[in-house]
C-alpha positions in Angstrom: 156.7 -95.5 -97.0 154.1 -94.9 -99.9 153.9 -91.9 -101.7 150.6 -91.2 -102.5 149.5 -88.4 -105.0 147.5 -85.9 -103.3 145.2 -84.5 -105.7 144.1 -88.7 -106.3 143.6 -88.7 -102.4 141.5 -85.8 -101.8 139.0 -86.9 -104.7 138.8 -90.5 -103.0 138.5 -88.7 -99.8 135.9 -86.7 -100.3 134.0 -89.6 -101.9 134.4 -91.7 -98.6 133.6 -88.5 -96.5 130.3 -88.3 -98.5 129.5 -92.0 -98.3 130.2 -92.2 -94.4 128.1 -89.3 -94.1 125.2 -90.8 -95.5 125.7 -94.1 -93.7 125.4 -91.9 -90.2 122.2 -90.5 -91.4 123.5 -87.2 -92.2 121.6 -84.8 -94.9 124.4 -84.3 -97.2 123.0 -81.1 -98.8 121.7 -79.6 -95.7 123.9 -80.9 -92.7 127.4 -79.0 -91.7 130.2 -81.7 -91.1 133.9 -82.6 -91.2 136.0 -85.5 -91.7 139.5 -86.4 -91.1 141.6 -88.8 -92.9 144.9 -89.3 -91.0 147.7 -90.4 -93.0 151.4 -91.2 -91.8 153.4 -89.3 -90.1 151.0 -86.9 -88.8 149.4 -86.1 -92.6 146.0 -85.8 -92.9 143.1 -84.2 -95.4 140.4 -82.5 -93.4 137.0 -82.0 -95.5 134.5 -80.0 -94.1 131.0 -79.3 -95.8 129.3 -76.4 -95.0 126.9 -73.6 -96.1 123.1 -73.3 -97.2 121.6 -74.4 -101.1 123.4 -72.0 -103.2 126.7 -71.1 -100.7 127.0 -75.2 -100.0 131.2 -75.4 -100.5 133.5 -78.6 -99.7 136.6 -77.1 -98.0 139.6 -79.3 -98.0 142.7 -78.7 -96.2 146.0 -80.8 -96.2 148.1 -81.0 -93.2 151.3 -81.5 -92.1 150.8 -82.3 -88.7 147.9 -83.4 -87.5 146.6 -84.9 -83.9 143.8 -87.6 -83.2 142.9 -88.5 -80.1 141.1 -91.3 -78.8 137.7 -91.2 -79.0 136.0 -90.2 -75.7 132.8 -91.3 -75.0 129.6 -89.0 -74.3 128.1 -86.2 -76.3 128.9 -83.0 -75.6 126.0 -80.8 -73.8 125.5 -78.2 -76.5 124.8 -81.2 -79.3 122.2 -83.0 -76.8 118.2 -82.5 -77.7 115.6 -81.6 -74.7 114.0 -85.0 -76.2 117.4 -87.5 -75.6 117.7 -85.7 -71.6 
C-alpha cells in the first residue's frame, strides 16, 4: 500500500474540496459545507468550511476510521425549499 504524506494530502484536498464546491454551484465564501476524502483502510480527511466574512475557517480532520455509505437517494425534508414541494 502507498504511503502518502499527509500534510501533501490535505493541501490537495482542500483544493479539490474547493473546486467540487464550485462545480455544484456552491458560494464558497458564503455557503457552510463538508467533504470527505476516503482513503484505505478506513482513512479519510474531512474538510468542512464554515463561518461568516471575517470568522470563515477551513476545519480539517484526519481519521482513522472512517464509514461511507452508499449514497441514498432523496433530500432530506429540512434541506427541501416551499418552491421545489
Amino acid at each position: 500500500m502507498t504511503k502518502l504524506k499527509t500534510s501533501k494530502v490535505m493541501e490537495e484536498t482542500a483544493r479539490k474540496a474547493i473546486e467540487q464546491a464550485k462545480k455544484q454551484g456552491f458560494q464558497i465564501d458564503k455557503d457552510d459545507f463538508e467533504m470527505v476524502q476516503p482513503f484505505d483502510d478506513g482513512n479519510a480527511i474531512i474538510i468542512s468550511v464554515e463561518g461568516s466574512d471575517e470568522n470563515r475557517a477551513i476545519n480539517y480532520e484526519v481519521r482513522d476510521a472512517v464509514i461511507v455509505l452508499e449514497k441514498q437517494e432523496g433530500t432530506l425534508d429540512i434541506f427541501v425549499s416551499e418552491e421545489k414541494e
